[in-house]
N, C-alpha and C positions, 0 to 999 in steps of 0.2 A: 587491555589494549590502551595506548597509549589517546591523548584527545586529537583534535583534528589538526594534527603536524604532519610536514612531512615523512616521517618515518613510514615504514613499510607497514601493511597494515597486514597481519598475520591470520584474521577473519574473518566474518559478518561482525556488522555494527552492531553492541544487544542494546536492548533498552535503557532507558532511566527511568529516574520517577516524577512525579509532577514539578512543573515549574513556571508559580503563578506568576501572573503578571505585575511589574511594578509601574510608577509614573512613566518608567524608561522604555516602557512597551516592551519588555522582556521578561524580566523576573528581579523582584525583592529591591532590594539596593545594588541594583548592579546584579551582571548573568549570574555570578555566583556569590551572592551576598548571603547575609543573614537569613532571610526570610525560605529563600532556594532551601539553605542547606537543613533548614526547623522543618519545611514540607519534606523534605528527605531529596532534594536536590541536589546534584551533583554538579561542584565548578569545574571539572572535565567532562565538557559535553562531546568533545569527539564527533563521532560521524552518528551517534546514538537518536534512537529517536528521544522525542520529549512526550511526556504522558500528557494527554489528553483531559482540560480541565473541566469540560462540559460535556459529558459522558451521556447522560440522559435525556437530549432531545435528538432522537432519530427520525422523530418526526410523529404526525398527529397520532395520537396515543390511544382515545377512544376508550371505553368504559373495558375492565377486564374480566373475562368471562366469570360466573360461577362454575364450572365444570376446568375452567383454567385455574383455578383458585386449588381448586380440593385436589389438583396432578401436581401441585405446586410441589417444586426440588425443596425441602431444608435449608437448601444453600441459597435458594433466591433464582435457581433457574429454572426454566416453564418452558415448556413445548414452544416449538418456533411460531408456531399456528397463532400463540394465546396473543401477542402482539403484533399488528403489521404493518409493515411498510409501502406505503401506498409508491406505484410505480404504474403509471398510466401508460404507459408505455410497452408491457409487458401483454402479452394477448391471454386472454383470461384462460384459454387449454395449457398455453404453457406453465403460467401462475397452479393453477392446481398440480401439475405435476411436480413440478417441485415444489409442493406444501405437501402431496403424499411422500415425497421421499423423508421429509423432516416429521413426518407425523410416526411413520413407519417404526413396527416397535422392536428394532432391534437392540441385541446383546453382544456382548463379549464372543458366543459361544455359538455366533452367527458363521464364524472366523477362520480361516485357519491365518495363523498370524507365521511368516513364513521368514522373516530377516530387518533387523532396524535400515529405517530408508534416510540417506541424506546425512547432512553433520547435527540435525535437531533431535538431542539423547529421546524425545517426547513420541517418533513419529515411525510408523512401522508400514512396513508392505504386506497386507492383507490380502485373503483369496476367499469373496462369499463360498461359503458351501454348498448352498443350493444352487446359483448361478454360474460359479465358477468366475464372475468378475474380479478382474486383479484391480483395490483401491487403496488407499494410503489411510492409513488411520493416525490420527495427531490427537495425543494423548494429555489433558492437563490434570494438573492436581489441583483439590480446590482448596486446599492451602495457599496455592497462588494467586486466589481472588479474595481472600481476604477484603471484606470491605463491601457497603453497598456499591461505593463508585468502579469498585473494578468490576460487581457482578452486573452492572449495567454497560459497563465496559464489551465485557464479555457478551450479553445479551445482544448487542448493536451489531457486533461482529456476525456471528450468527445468523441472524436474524436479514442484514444485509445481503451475504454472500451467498444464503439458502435460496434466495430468490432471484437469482444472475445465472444468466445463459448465454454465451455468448463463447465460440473458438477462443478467443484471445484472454478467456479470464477463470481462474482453478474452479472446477466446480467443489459445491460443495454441498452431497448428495442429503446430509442428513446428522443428526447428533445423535446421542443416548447416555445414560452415565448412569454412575452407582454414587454410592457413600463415598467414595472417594474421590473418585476422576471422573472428566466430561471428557466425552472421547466423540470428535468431530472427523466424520467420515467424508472423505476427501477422493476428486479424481487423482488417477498417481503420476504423477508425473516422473520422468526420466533424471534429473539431473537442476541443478543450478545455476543459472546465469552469473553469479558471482563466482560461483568458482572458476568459471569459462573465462572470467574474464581476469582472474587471481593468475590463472595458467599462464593465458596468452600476452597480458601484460596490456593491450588493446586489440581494439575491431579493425578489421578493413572499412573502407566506406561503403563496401557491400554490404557488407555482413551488419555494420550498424545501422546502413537504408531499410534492412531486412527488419532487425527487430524494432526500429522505434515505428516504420509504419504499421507493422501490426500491435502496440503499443498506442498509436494512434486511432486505431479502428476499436479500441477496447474502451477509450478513455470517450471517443464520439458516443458507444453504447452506455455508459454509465454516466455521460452529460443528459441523454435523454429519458435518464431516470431519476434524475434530480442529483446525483451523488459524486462528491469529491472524496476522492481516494485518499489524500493528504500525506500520503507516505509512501508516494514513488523513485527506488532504488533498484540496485542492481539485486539485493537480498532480497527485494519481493517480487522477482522476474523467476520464472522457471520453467523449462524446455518440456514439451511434451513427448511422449513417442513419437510422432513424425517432427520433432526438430521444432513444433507451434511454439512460439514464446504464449507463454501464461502469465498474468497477473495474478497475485497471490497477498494476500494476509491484508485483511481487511479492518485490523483492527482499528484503526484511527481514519478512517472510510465516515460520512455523514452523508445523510439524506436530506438534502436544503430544498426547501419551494422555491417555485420561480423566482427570480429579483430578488432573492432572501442574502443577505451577507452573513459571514459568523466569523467573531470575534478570536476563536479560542488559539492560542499559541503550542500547535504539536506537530511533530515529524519530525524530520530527521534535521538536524542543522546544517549540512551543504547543500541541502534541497530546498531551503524556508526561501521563500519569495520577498520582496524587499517591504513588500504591504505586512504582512504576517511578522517580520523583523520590525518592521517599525510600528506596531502596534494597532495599525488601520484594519478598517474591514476587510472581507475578503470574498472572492467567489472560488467558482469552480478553477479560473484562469488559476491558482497557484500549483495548477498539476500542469498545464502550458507551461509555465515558469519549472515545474519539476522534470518535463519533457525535453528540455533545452540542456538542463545541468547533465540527466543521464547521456545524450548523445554528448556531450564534451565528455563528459567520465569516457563511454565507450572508446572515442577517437583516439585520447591525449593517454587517458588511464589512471585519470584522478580526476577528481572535482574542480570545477574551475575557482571556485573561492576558497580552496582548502590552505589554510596559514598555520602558522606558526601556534596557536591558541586560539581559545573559539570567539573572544573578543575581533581578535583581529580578524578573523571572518566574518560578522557580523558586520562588519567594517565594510568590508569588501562587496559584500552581498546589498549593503546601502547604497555605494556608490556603484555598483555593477561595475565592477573592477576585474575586467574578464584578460587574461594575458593569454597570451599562444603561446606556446613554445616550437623552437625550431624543428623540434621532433618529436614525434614521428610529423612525415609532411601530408600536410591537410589540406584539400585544396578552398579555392577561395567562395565556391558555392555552397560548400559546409560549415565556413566559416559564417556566407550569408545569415545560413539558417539559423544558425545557433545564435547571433545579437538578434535577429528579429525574434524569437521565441526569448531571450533575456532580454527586455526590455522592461524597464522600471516601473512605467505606465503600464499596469492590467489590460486596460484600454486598447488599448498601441499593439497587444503582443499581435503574433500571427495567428489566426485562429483555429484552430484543427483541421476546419475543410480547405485552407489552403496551404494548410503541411503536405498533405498529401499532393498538390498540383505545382511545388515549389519546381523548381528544376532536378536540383539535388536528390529530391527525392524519384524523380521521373527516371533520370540518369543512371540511379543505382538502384533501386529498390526492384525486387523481381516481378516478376509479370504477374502471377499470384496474389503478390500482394497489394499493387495496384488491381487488379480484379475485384479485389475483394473491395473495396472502397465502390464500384457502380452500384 
C-alpha cells in the first residue's frame, strides 16, 4: 500500500517497525532518516502503525512467581496470571473470572476449527466441543516475536485485554500455544468496521453518532483503569452479532498510573495527536484526539490530515490543519464536535463525559446508546 496520499487505499493499514525518537521528536534525522531506516524503519509510513519503543512497562511488576518460572514458554511467554495488571477498578469476582479463563488449560484439540474468519490469514472461527461456544481463535507464529522486545510486546497485549470486560470492547477469553504458535482465544465477532466503511465510502451522522458513542463508553471504561489504547482506527473497531461496535487489538494499549505521562512515539500516524508528534508528554487524552480523527474519517471518509506524504502530515497534525470538504454535507454540530475533540491543547480537548451530552450527539445517537452512558 501506498503511504499516506490520496490514493485509494485498497486495505487495512499493516504495521511497521520501530521508529526511535530523534531531537525532532519523531524519529532519526528526520521521519525517515538514517537512524529509522538502521532500526528497520520505514520512510513510507502511510496510515501504518509505528512500533512501540517502550514495550516493557505495563505497569507495577512485582516479584515473579517460582511456579511461574518452571511453566515458563522457551519463547519468553508465561501464563497471563504470572504478571498483573493492577486495575482497581475492576470488582475482584469479575477479575478472577477472567484470570480462570487465561489460566484455563486449553488445546488445539478443544476445537472444532470450522472456516478462516475475516481478511486476517492468522484467525479462524472455532466451536468449543464441550460447550458448543462459537469463538474466534487468532493465531501467531512465534517467528513473529522474534526478540525480547516483541515477546514483551506480546506479553502486554495479553495480559491487558485478559482482564477487560466491558460490551464495547473484544473480549479476550484466554491463550495457550505450543512450539510453534500462541493462539489467543477471542469473542467472535461478525464483521469489520473498516471494511463497512471501505464499502460505503462514509457514515450517515447516525450511524457515526452510533459507533463513536459506544466507542465512547469503552474508551470512559478503560480511563478507569488506567489504560490508553494508543491505536484507535477504523482496523481496530469490529461489529458484534447484534451490530455492538467492539474495540479490538490491544497491542500498543499501556496501563499508566494516575497523573503518569509516557513519552513513547507509536500508532498509527493520521491518529498521532500534536503532543505525541511533537515529542511532549502524553496522557490518556491522545485517544480524545484519536476519537475526533475517527468521526471525521467516518463522516468525510478519510482522515482529516491525510497528505500527500507523511511529512506533510505531520505538518498538518502540528498546526491542526482540519479542511471540510463540500462533500458529503456535514452539518455544523458535527463539525462543532470534531474542533473541540482536535484541539491542540490536551487540556482544552472535550472530555469524554461531555461527548456524550454534546448536542450532536443527543440529536443523533440512539436511545440505547445514550442509555448506556447513565
Amino acid at each position: 500500500m501506498s503511504s499516506a496520499s490520496g490514493a485509494q487505499r485498497q486495505g487495512p493499514r499493516a504495521p511497521i517497525r520501530e521508529m526511535p525518537r530523534g531531537q525532532n521528536g519523531i524519529a532519526g534525522k528526520g521521519a525517515g532518516g538514517k537512524e529509522a531506516r538502521q532500526a528497520g524503519g520505514d520512510p513510507a509510513i502511510g496510515r501504518r502503525p509505528l512500533r512501540d519503543a517502550n514495550v516493557g512497562d505495563a505497569g507495577p511488576r512485582g516479584p515473579q512467581r517460582a511456579a511461574a518460572r518452571k511453566r515458563k514458554d522457551p519463547d519468553g511467554l508465561r501464563p497471563a496470571q504470572a504478571k498483573r495488571v493492577r486495575m482497581p477498578a475492576l470488582a475482584a469476582g469479575r477479575a478472577r473470572r477472567v484470570e480462570r479463563h487465561a489460566r484455563v488449560g486449553w488445546k488445539l484439540d478443544d476445537f472444532h476449527i470450522s472456516r478462516p474468519l475475516g481478511s486476517g490469514a492468522g484467525t479462524f472461527t472455532l466451536r468449543r466441543k464441550r460447550s458448543g461456544a462459537i469463538v474466534a481463535l487468532k493465531v501467531i507464529f512465534k517467528s513473529q516475536m522474534e526478540g525480547e522486545r516483541n515477546r514483551q510486546q506480546m506479553r502486554r497485549e495479553v495480559e491487558i485485554q485478559s482482564r477487560l470486560s466491558h460490551p464495547n470492547i473484544l473480549r479476550m477469553h484466554g491463550y495457550f500455544y505450543d512450539q510453534q504458535r500462541l493462539y489467543l482465544v477471542l469473542e467472535y465477532a461478525k464483521g469489520e468496521l473498516f471494511q463497512e466503511l471501505q464499502r460505503r465510502k462514509s457514515f450517515s451522522e447516525r450511524t457515526t453518532a452510533k459507533y463513536i458513542a459506544s466507542l465512547v463508553h469503552a474508551l470512559q471504561y478503560l480511563k478507569a483503569q488506567g489504560i490508553i489504547h494508543r491505536d484507535i482506527k477504523p482496523e481496530n473497531l469490529l461489529l458484534g452479532l447484534d451490530e455492538t461496535l467492539k474495540l479490538a487489538d490491544f497491542g500498543w494499549s499501556v496501563h499508566v498510573p494516575v497523573n503518569a505521562r509516557r513519552m513513547t512515539l507509536c500508532g498509527t500516524l493520521d491518529y498521532l495527536a500534536p503532543e505525541m508528534v511533537g515529542g511532549r508528554a502524553y496522557n490518556g487524552s491522545v485517544d480524545v484526539w484519536s476519537l475526533g480523527v475517527l468521526m471525521y474519517e467516518f463522516l468525510f471518509g478519510k482522515p482529516p490530515f491525510e497528505s500527500v506524504d507523511h511529512r506533510a502530515t505531520y505538518r498538518r497534525i502540528k498546526g491542526v490543519d482540519v479542511r471540510w470538504p463540500q462533500h458529503p454535507s456535514v452539518s455544523s454540530q458535527a463539525r462543532d464536535l470534531i474542533q473541540k475533540l482536535l484541539t491542540a491543547d490536551p487540556e482544552k480537548r472535550l472530555p469524554l463525559e461531555e461527548v456524550m451530552t454534546h448536542p450532536w450527539i443527543q440529536a443523533n445517537a440512539s436511545a440505547s446508546a445514550l442509555d448506556a452512558a447513565q
